[in-house]
N, C-alpha and C positions, 0 to 999 in steps of 0.2 A: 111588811112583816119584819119582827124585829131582825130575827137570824137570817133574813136574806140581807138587812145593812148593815149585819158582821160581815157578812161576806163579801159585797162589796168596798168595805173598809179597811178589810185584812188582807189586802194584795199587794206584794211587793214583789220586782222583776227579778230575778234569777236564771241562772245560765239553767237551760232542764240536763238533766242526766237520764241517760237509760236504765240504770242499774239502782233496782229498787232499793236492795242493801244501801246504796250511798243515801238513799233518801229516808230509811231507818235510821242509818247515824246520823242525818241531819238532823231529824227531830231529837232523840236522844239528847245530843250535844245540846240544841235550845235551851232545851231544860236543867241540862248540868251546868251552864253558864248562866242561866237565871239565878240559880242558887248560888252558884261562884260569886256573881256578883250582889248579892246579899251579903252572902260571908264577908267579902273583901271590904265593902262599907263598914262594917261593923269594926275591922281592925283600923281601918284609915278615923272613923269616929272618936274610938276610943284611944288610939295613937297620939290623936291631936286634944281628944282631951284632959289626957291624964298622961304626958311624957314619961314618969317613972310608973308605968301599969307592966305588972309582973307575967308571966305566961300561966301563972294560977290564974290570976285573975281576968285575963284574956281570954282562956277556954269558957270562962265560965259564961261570959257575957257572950260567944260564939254559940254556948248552947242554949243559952234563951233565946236568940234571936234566929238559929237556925233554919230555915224553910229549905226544905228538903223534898224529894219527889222519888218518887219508887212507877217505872213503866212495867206494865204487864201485858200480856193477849196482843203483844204488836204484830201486826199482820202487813201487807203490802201487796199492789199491782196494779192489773190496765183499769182505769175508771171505770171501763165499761163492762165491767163483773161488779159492781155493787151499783151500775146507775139506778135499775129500777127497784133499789130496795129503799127503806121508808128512810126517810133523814135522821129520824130518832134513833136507829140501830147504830148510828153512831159517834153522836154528838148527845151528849145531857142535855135534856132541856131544862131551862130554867124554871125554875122556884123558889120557893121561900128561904132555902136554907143558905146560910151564909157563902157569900163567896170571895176572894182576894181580890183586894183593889192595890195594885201594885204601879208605881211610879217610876220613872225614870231619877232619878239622879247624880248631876254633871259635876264634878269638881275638877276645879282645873288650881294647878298650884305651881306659882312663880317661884324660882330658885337658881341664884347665880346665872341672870338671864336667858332661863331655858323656863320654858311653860308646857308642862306636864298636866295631860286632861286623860280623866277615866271616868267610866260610864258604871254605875252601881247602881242599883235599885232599891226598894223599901219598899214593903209590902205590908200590910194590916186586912185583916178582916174584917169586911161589911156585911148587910143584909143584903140577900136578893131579892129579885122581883119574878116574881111569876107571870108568865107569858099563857096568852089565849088562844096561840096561834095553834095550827093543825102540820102537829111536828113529825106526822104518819105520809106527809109529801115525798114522793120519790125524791132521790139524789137529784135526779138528770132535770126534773122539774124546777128545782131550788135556784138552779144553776141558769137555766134558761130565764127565770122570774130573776133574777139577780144582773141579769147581762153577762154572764161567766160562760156561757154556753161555747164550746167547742175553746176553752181555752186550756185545760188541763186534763191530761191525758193518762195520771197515775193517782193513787192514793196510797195513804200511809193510816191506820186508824190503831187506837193503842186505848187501853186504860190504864189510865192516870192515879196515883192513890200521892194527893198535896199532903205534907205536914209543917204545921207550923204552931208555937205557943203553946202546943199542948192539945191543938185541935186539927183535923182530918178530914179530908175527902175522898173518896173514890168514884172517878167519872169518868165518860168516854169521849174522845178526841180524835176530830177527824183536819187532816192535813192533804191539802190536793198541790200537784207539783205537771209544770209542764212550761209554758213560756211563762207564767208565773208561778210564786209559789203562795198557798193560802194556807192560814190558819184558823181554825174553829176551835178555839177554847174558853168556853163561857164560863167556865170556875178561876183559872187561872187569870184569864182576859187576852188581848193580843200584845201584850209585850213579852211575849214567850217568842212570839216570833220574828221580835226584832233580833233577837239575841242569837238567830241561826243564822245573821248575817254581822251583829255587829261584835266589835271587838271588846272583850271583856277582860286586856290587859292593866292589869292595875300599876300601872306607871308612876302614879303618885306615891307609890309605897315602893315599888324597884327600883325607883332612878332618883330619888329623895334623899334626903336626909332623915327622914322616918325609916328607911332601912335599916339608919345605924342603932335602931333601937332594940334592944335585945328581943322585945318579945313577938317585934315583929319582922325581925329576922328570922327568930326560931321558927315562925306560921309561914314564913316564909319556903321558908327550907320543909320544912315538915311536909308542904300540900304539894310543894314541887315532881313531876313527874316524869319520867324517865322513860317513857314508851316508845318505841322504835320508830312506831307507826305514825308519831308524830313529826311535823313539821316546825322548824327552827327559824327562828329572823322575823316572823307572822306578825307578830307584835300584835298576838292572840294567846291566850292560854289553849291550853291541852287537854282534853278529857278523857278516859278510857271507859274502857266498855261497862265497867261498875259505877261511872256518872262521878268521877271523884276528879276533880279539875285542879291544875295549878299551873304555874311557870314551866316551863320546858328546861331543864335541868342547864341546857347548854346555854339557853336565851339568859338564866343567871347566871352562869359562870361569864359571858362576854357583856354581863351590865353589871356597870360601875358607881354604886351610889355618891348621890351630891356630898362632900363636905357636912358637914354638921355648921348649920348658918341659922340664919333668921330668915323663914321663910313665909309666903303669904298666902293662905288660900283664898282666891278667889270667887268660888262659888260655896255654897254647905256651910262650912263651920267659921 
């Protein structure tokens, strides 16, 4: 079945936490750095292709290509309070109507022999496929049919409302957490869930010579974030609890952009 070979696809190891709260912000965060790193491509894009590109004109190309996510109804706890309700209560099943097909993308940029990589993504909307499967299968059954059985001991399930283009979803998402952590999201896809592990510092535009450029200094400075609660030195961005991510206030004040040189990207552009 198809959603039992998301699940076993969508596993990747994690320390487990007891404290559901941590595993709310973990999802949360996924998704605020998915979109981070959307936005941040767009400025590193435009950066490299238009050097005199003004912050009018920055915003504006920020908010065409925007994809942005809005969480609601997020719940959490022991797995075995929703094992034996239907898999459908809280994953969308798929069908026909469009869903994000969303990519990773790697640039990595030489500069005064230092090589600066960051991880961005791009996202377009495709059609779905509608599925025949029988989506009214208990949790716990899904899990055993999958090989997952007895590996995760918490859940996290939220609905999800994606925007991007001008066009919108609203769907249900279920996340399981224990000696691994799993993602189920069949609109957005599973690169949501790389992104609550990997790092979505944009190095190519901090520690560049693309810093010195006005407008992506100012986006710089602008999305930068200054929350207590945040951790410094990560060489991670920072997200708060309204999903609005940037630089840790301090991780810029102690980085120093390259010189203005001739630099080379290697991957992207």
């Amino acid at each position: 079945m198809r959603f039992l070979t998301v699940l076993l696809l969508s596993s990747i190891a994690v320390a487990a936490s007891p404290q559901n709260l941590q595993d709310e912000g973990l999802v949360r965060n996924a998704y605020a750095k998915l979109a981070y790193a959307v936005q941040s491509r767009t400025v590193y894009v435009e950066a490299r292709k238009k050097p005199d590109i003004t912050s009018v004109e920055l915003t504006k190309e920020l908010q065409a290509s925007e994809l942005r996510f809005e969480i609601t109804e997020m719940s959490s706890g022991a797995l075995s309070d929703i094992a034996s309700r239907p898999y459908s209560d809280f994953v969308a099943p798929t069908d026909t109507q469009d869903v994000l097909h969303i990519t990773h993308d790697q640039e990595t940029f030489d500069e005064n022999g230092k090589r600066m990589t960051s991880y961005f993504a791009i996202p377009q909307w495709g059609a779905g496929q509608k599925s025949q499967e029988d989506w009214d299968t208990p949790v716990k059954e899904t899990l055993v049919l999958s090989g997952n059985e007895g590996r995760y001991s918490r859940y996290v399930t939220a609905t999800i409302t994606v925007r991007f283009q001008n066009r919108s979803r609203t769907y249900r998402t279920l996340w399981l957490f224990g000696s691994d952590m799993l993602a189920v999201d069949l609109v957005t896809g599973g690169i949501v869930r790389d992104f609550a592990t990997e790092s979505a510092y944009p190095s190519v535009l901090t520690d560049t010579s693309l810093r010195s450029h006005p407008a992506v200094s100012n986006w710089l400075n602008s999305t930068q974030r200054f929350d207590a609660s945040c951790k410094t030195g990560k060489q991670d961005v920072c997200c708060d609890a309204a999903m609005r991510c940037g630089v840790h206030s301090e991780d810029m004040r102690s980085t120093k952009p390259a010189p203005n040189t001739k630099a080379t990207p290697k991957e992207g552009l």
